[in-house]
C-alpha positions in Angstrom: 118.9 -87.1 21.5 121.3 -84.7 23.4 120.0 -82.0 25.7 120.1 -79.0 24.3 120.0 -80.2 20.6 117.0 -78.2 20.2 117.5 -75.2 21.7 116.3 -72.3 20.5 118.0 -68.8 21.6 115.3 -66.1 23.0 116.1 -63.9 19.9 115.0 -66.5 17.6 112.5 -66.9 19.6 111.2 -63.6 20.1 111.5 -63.1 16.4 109.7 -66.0 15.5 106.6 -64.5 17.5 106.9 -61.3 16.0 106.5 -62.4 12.6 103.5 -64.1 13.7 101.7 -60.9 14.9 101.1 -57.1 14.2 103.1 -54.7 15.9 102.4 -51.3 16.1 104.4 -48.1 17.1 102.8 -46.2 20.0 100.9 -43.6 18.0 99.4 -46.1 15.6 97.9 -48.1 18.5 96.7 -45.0 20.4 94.9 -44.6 16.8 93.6 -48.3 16.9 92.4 -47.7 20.4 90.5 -44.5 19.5 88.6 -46.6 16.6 87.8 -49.5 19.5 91.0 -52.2 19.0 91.3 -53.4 23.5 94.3 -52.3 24.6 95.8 -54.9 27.4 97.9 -53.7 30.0 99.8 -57.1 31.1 102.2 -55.3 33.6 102.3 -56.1 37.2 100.9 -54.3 39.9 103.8 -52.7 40.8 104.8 -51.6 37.2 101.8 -49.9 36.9 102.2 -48.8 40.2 105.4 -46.8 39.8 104.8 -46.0 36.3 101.3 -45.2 35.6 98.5 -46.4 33.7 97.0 -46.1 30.2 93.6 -44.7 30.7 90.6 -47.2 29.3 92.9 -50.1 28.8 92.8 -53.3 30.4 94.6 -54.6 33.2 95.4 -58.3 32.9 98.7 -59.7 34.3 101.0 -61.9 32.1 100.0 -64.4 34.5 96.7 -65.0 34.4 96.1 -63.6 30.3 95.9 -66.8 28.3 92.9 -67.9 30.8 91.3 -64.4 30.7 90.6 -64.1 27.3 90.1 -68.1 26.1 86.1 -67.6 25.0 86.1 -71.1 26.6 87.7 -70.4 29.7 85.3 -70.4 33.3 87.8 -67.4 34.1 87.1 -65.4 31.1 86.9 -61.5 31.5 83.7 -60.2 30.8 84.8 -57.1 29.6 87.1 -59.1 26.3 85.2 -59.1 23.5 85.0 -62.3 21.0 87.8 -63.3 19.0 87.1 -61.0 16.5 88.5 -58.1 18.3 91.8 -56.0 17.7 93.5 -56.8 20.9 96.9 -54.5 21.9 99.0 -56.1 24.5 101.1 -53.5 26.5 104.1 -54.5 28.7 106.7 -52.2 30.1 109.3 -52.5 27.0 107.7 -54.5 24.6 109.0 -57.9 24.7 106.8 -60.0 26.9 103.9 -58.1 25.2 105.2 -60.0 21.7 105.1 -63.6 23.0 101.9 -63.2 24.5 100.1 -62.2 21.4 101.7 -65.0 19.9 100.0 -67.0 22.0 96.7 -64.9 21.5 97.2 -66.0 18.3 97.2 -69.3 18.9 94.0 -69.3 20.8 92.0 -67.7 17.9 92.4 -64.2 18.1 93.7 -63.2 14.2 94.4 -59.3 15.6 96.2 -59.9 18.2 99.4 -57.4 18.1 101.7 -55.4 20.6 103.0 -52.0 20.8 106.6 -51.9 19.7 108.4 -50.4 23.1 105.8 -50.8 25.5 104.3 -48.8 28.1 107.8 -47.1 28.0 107.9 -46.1 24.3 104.3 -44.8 25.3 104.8 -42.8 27.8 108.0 -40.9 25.6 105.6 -40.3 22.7 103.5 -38.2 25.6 100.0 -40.4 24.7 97.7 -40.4 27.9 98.9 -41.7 30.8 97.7 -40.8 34.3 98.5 -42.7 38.2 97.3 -46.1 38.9 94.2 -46.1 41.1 95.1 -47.4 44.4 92.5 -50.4 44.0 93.5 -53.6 45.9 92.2 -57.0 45.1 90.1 -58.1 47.6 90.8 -61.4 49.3 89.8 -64.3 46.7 89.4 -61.8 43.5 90.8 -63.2 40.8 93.8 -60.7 39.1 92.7 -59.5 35.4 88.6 -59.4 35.6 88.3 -55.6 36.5 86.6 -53.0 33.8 88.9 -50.8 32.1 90.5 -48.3 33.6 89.3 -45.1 34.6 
């Protein structure tokens, strides 16, 4: 077989995910959030940062998400709940937020969704947002097992 004979381009890609999971327009998560669906904040450290936060979600990078939510993973985050629960990933513009809840998918979780425009799309509909906390990781913490945000 030829290389590249296969390929895939990252729109059919990215659509194939989003058919695959539930995506929800800012207000409608903000909703989902109110009635106790987890909202994920995936950005990095310096997205967040910059840009804010979205108080009582969760911050865990793209990075590290996969092996903070597996419910068999040693590096789970104790503050994910089983597979049963509504999970809302949140990236800055909504695109990496879509393949990882693909792959939330994948591991188990039936709810997992993303919020069509991100953190971005959030912060234009004027739903809560407030400054990062200036919390750094101390030497050998692992990135994504904090509580939610304040």
């Amino acid at each position: 077989m030829a290389v590249g004979t296969n390929r895939r381009t990252l729109e059919e890609l990215l659509d194939a995910a989003r058919a695959r999971i539930k995506q929800l327009e800012p207000a409608q998560a903000f909703a989902e959030a109110e009635r106790g669906a987890v909202l994920i904040d995936i950005r990095s450290d310096f997205d967040r940062e910059r840009d804010g936060i979205i108080p009582g979600s969760l911050h865990i990078p793209r990075t590290v998400l996969e092996w903070r939510l597996d419910p068999e993973s040693s590096w789970r985050n104790p503050h994910v709940g089983g597979l049963d629960e509504q999970i809302l990933l949140l990236c800055d513009h909504g695109f990496s937020s879509s393949f990882a809840a693909a792959n939330l998918i994948d591991l188990g979780f039936a709810r997992a969704g993303d919020i069509v425009g991100g953190f971005a799309a959030w912060q234009a509909a004027g739903l809560p947002t407030s400054p990062s906390p200036r919390y750094r990781r101390q030497p050998g913490e692992p990135a994504g097992m904090r509580p939610a945000d304040p």
